[in-house]
N, CA, C and O atoms as a CHARMM CRD file, in Angstrom:
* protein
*
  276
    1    1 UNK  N     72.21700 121.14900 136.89000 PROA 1      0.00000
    2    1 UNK  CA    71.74600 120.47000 135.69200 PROA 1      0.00000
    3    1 UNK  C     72.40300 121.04200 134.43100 PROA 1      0.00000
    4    1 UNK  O     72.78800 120.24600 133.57400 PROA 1      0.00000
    5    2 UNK  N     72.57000 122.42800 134.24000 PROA 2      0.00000
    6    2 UNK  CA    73.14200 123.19700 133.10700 PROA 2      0.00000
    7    2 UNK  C     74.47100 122.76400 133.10200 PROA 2      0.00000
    8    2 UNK  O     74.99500 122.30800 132.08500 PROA 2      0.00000
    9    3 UNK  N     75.21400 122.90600 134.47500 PROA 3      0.00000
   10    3 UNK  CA    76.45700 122.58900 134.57100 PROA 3      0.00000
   11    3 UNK  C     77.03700 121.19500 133.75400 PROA 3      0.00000
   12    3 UNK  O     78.01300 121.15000 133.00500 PROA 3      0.00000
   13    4 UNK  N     76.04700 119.97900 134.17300 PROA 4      0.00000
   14    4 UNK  CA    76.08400 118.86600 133.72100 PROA 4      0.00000
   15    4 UNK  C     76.21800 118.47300 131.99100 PROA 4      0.00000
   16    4 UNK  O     77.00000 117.73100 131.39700 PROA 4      0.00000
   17    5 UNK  N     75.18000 119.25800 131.55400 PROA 5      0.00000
   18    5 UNK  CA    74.96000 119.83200 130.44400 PROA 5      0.00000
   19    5 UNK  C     76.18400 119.71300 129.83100 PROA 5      0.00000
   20    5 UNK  O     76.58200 118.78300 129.13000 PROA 5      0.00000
   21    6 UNK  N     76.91700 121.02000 130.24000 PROA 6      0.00000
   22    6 UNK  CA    78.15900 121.52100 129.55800 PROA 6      0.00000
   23    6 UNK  C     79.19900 120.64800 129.49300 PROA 6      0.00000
   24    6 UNK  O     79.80600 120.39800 128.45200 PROA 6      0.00000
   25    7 UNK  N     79.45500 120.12800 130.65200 PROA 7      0.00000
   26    7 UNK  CA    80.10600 119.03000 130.93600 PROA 7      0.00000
   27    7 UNK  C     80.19100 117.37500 129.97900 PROA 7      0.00000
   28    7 UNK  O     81.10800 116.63100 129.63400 PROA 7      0.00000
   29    8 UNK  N     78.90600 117.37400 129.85400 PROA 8      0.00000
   30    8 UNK  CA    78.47800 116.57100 128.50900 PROA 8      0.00000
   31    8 UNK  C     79.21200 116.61000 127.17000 PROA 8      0.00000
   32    8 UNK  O     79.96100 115.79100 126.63700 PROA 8      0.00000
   33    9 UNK  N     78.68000 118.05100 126.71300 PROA 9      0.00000
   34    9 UNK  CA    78.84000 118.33200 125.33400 PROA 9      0.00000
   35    9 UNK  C     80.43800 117.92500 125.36800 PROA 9      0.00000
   36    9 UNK  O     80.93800 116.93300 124.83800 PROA 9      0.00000
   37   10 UNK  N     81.09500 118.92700 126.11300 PROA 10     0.00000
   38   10 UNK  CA    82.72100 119.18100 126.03200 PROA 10     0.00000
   39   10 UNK  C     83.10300 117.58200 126.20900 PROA 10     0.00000
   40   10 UNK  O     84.02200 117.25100 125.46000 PROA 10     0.00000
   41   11 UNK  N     82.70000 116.75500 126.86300 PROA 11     0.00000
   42   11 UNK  CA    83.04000 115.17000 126.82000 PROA 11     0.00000
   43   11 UNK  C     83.11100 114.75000 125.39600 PROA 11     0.00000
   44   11 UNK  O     84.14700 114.27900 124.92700 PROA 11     0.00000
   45   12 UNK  N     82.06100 114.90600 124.72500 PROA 12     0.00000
   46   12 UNK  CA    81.06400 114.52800 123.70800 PROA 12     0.00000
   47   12 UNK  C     81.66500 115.16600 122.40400 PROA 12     0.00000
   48   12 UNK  O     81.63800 114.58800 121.31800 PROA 12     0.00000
   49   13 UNK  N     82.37700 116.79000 122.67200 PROA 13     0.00000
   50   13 UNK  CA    83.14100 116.84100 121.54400 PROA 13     0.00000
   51   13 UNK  C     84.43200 116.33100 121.80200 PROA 13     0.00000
   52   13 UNK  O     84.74500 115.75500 120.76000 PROA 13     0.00000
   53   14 UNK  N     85.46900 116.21000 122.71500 PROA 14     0.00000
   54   14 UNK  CA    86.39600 115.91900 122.98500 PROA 14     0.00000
   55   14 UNK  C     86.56000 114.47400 121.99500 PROA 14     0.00000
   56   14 UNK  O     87.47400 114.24300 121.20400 PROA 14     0.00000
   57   15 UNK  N     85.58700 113.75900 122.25700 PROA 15     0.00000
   58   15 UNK  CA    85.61200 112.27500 121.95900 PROA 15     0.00000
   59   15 UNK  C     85.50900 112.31500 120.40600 PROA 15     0.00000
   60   15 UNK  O     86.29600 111.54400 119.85700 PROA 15     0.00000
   61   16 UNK  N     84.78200 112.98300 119.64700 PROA 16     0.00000
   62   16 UNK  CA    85.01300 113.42200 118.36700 PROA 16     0.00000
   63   16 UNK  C     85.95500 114.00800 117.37900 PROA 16     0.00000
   64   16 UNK  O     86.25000 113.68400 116.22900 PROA 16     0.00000
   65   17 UNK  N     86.46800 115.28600 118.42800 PROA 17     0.00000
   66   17 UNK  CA    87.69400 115.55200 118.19800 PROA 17     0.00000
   67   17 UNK  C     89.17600 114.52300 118.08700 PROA 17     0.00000
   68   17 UNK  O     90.05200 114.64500 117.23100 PROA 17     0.00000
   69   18 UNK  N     89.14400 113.46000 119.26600 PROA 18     0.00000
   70   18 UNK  CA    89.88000 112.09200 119.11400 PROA 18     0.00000
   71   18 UNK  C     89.89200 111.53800 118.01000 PROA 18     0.00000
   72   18 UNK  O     90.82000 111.57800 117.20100 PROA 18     0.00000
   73   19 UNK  N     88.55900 110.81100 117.85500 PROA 19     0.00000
   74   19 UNK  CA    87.88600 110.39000 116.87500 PROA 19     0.00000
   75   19 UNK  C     88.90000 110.90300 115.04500 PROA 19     0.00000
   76   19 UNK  O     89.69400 110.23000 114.38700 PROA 19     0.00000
   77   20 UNK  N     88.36100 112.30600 114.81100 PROA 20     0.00000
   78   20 UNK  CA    88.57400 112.94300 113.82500 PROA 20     0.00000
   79   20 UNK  C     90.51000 112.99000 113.71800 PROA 20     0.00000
   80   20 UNK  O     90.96600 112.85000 112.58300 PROA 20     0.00000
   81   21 UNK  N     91.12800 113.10600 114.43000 PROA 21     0.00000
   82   21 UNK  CA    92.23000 112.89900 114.74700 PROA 21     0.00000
   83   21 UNK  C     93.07800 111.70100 114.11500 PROA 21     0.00000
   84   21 UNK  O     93.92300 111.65500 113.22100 PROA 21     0.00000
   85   22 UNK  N     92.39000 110.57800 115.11000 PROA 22     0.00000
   86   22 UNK  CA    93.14300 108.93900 114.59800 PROA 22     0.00000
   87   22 UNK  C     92.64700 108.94700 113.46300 PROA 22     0.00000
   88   22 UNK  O     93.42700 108.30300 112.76100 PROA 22     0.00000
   89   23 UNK  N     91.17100 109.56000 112.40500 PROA 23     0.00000
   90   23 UNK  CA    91.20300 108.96600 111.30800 PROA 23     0.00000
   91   23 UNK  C     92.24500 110.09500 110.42400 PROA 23     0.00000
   92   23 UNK  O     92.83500 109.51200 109.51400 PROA 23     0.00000
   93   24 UNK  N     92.53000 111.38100 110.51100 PROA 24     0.00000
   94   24 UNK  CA    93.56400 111.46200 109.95800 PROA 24     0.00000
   95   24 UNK  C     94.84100 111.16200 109.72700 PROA 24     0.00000
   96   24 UNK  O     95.40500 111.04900 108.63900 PROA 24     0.00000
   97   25 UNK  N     95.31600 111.02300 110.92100 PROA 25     0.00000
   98   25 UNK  CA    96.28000 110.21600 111.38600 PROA 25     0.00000
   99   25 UNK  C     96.60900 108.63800 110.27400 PROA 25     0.00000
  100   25 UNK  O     97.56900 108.56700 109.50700 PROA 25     0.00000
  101   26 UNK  N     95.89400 107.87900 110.40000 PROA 26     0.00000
  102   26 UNK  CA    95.31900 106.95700 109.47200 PROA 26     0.00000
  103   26 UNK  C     95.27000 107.28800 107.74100 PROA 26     0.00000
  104   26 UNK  O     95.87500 106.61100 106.90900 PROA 26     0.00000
  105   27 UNK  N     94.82600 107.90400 107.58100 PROA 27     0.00000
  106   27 UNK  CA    94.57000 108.86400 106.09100 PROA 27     0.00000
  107   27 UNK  C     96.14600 109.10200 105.75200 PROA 27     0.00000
  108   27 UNK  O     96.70400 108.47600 104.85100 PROA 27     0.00000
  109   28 UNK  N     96.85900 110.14600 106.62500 PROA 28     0.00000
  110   28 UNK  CA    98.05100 110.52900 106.50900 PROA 28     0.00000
  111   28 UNK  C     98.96800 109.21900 105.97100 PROA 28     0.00000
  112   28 UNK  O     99.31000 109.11600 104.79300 PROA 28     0.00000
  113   29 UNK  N     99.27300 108.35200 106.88800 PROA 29     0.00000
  114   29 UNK  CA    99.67500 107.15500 107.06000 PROA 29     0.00000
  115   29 UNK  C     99.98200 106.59400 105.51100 PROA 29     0.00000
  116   29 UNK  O    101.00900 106.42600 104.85300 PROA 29     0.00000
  117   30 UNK  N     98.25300 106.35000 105.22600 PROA 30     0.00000
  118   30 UNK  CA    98.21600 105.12600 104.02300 PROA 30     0.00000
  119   30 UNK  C     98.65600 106.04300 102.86300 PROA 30     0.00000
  120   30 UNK  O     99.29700 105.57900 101.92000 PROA 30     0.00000
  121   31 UNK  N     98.17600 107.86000 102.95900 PROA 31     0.00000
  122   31 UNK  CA    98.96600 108.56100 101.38200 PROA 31     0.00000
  123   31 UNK  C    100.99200 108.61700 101.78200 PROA 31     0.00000
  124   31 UNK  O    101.88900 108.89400 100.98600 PROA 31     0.00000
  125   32 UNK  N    101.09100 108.31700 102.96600 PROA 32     0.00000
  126   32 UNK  CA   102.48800 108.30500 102.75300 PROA 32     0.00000
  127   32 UNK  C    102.94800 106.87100 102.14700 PROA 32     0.00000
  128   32 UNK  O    103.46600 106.73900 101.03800 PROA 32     0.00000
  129   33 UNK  N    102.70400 105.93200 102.96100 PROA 33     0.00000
  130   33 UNK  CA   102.56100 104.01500 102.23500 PROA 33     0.00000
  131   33 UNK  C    102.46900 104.10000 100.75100 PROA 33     0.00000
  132   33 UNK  O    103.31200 103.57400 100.02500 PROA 33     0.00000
  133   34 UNK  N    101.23900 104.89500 100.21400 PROA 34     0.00000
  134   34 UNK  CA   101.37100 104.71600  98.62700 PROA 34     0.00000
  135   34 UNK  C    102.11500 105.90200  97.87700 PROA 34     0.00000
  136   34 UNK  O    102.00000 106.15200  96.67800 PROA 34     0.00000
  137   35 UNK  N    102.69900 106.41300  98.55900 PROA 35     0.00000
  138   35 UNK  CA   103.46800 107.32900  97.87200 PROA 35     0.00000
  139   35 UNK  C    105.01500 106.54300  97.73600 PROA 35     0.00000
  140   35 UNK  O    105.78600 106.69400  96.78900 PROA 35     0.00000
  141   36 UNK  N    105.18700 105.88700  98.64200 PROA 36     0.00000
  142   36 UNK  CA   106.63400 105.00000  98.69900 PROA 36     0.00000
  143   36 UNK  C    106.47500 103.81600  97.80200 PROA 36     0.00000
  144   36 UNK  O    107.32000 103.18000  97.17400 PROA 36     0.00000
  145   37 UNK  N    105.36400 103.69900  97.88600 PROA 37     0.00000
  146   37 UNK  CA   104.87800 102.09100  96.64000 PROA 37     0.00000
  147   37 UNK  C    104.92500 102.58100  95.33000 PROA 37     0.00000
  148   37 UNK  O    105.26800 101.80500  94.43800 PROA 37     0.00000
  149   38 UNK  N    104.55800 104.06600  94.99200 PROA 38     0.00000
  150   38 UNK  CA   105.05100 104.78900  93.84900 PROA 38     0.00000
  151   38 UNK  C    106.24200 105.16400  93.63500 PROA 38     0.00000
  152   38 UNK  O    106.41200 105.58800  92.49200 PROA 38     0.00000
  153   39 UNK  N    106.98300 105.17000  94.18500 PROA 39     0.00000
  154   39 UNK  CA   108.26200 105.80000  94.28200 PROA 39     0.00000
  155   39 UNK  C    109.18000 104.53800  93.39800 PROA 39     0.00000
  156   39 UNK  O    109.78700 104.50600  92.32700 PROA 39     0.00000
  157   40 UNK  N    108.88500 103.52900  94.53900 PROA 40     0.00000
  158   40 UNK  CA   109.48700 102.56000  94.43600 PROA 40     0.00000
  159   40 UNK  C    109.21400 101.85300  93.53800 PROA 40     0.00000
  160   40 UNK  O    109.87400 100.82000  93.64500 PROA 40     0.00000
  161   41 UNK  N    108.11900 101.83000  92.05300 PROA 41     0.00000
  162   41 UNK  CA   107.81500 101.36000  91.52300 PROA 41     0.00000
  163   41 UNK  C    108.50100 102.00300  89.83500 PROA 41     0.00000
  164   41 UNK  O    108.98000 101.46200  88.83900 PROA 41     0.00000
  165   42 UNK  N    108.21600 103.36300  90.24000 PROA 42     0.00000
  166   42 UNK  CA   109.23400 104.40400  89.19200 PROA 42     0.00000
  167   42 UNK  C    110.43900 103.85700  89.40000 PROA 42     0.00000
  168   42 UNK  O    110.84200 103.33000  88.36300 PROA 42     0.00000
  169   43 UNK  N    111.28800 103.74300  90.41900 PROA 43     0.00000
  170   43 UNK  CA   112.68300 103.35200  90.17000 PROA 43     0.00000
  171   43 UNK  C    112.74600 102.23900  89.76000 PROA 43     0.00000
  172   43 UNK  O    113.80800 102.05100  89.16700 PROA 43     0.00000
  173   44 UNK  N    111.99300 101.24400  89.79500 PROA 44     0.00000
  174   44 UNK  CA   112.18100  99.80100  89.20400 PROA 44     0.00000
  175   44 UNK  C    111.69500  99.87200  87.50400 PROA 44     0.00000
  176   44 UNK  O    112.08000  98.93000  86.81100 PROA 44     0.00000
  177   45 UNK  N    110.90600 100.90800  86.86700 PROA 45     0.00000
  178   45 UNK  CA   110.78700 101.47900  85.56100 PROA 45     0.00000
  179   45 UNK  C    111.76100 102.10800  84.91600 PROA 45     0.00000
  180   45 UNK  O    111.98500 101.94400  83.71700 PROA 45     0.00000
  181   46 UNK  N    112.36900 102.82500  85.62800 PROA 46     0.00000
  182   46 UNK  CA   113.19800 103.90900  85.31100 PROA 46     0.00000
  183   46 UNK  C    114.86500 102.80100  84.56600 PROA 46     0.00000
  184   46 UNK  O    115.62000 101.93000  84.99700 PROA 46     0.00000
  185   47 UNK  N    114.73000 103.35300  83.66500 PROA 47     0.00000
  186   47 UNK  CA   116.22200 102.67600  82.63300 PROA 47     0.00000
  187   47 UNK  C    117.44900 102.38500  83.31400 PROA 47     0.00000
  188   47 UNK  O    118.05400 101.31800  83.21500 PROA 47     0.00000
  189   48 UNK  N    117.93600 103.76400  84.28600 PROA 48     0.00000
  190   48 UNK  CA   119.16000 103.92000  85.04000 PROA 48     0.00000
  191   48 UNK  C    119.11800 103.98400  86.13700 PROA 48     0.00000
  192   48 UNK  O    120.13700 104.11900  86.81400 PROA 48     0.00000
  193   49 UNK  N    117.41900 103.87200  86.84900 PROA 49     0.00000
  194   49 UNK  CA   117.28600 103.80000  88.61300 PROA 49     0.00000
  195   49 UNK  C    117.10500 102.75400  88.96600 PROA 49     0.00000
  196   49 UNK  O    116.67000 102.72800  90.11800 PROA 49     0.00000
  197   50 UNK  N    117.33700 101.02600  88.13700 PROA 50     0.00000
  198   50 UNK  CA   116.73300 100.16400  88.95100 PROA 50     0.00000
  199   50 UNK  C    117.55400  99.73800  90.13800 PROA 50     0.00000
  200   50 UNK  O    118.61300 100.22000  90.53800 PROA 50     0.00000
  201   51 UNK  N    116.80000  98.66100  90.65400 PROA 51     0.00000
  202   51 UNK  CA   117.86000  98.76100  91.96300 PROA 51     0.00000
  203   51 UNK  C    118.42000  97.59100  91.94300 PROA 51     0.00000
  204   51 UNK  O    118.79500  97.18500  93.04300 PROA 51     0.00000
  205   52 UNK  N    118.68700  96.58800  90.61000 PROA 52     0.00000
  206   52 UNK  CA   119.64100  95.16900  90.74300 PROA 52     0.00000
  207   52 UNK  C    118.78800  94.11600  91.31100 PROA 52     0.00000
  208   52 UNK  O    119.32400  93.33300  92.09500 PROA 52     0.00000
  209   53 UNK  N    117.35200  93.95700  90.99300 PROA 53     0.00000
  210   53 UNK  CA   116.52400  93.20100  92.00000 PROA 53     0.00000
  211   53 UNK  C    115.80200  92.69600  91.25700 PROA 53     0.00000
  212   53 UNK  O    115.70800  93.51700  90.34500 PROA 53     0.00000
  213   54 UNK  N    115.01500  91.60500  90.94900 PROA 54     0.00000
  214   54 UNK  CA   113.54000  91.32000  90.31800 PROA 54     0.00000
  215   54 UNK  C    112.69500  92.17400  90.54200 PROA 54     0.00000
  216   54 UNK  O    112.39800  92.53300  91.68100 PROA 54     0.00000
  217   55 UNK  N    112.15600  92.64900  89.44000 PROA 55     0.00000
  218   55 UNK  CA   111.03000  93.52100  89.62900 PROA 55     0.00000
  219   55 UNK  C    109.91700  92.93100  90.19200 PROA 55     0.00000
  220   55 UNK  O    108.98000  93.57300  90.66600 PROA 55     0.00000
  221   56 UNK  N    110.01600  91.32300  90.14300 PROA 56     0.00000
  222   56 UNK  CA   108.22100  90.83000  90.45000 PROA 56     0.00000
  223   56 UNK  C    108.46900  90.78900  92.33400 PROA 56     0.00000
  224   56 UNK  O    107.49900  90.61400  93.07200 PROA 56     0.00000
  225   57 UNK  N    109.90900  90.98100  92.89300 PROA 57     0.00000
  226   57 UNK  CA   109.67900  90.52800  94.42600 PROA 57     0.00000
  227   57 UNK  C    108.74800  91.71300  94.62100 PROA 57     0.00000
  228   57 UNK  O    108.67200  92.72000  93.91600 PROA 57     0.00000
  229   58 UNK  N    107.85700  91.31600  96.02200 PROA 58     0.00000
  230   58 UNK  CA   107.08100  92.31900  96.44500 PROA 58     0.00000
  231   58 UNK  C    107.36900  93.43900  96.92300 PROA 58     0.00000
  232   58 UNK  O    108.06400  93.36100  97.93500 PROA 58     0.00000
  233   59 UNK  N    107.06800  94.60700  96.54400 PROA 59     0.00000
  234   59 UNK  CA   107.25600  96.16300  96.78900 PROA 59     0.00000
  235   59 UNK  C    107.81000  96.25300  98.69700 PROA 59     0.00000
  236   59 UNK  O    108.67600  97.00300  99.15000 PROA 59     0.00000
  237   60 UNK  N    107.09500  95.38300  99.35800 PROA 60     0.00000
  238   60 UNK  CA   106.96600  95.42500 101.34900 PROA 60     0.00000
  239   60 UNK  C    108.04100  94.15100 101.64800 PROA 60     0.00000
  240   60 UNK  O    107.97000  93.51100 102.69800 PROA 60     0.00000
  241   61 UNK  N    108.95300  93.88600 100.69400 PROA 61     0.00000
  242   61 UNK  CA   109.96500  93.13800 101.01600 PROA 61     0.00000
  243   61 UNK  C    111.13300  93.58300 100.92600 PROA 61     0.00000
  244   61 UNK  O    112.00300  93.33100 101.76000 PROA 61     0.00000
  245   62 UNK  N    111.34400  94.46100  99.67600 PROA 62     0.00000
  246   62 UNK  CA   112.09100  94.62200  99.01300 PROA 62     0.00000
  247   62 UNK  C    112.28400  96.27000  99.84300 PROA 62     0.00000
  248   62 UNK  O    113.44000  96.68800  99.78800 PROA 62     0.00000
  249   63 UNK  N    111.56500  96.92600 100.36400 PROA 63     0.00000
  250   63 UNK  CA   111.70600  97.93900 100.86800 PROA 63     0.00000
  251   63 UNK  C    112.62300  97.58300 102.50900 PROA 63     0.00000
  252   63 UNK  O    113.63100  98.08200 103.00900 PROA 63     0.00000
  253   64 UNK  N    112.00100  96.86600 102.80200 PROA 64     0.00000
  254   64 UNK  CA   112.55300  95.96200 104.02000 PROA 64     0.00000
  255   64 UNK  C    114.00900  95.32600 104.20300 PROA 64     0.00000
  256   64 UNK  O    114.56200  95.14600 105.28800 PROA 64     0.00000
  257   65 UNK  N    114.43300  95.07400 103.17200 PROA 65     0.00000
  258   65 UNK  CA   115.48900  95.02200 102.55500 PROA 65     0.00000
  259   65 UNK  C    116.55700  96.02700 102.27100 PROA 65     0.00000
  260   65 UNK  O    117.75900  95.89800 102.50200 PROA 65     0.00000
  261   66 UNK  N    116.02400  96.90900 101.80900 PROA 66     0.00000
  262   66 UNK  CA   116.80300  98.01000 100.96500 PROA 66     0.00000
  263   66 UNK  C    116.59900  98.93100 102.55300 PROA 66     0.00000
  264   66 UNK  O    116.95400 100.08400 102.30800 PROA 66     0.00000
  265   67 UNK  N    116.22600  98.83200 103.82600 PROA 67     0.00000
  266   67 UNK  CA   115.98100  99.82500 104.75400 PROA 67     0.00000
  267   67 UNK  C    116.59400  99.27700 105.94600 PROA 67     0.00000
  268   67 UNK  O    116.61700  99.93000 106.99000 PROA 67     0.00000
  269   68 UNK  N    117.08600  98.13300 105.85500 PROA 68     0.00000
  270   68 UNK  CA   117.52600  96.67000 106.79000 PROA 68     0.00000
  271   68 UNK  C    116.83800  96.70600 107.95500 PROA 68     0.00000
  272   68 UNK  O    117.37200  96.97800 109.03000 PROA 68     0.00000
  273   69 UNK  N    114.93300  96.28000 107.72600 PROA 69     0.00000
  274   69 UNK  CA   114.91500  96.10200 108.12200 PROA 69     0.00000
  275   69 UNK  C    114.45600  94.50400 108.39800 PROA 69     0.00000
  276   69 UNK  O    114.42400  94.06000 109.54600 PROA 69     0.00000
């Protein structure tokens, strides 16, 4: 029964530990996404960094583009 027990918990954190994982994972993800949407938004500000493009095309096109993909 104790055995079972233990067996439990360690399931039970394992699955949390997962859990806690993919949402960083996730977290990580979206501050890298808006760090490139910043990036890319300074160079289209910037006097001598623009990149020869309309500023109004969308940021997830234009990256797509400029990355071929």
């Amino acid at each position: 029964m104790v055995l079972r027990q233990i067996i439990s918990e360690l399931n039970r954190a394992s699955i949390i530990t997962e859990r806690r994982d993919e949402r960083e994972k996730l977290a990580d993800e979206q501050v890298r996404r808006r760090l490139r949407t910043h990036v890319h938004v300074i160079a289209h500000l910037h006097p001598l960094g623009g990149h020869g493009h309309d500023v109004e095309r969308p940021l997830g096109a234009c990256e797509a583009l400029e990355h071929g993909r």
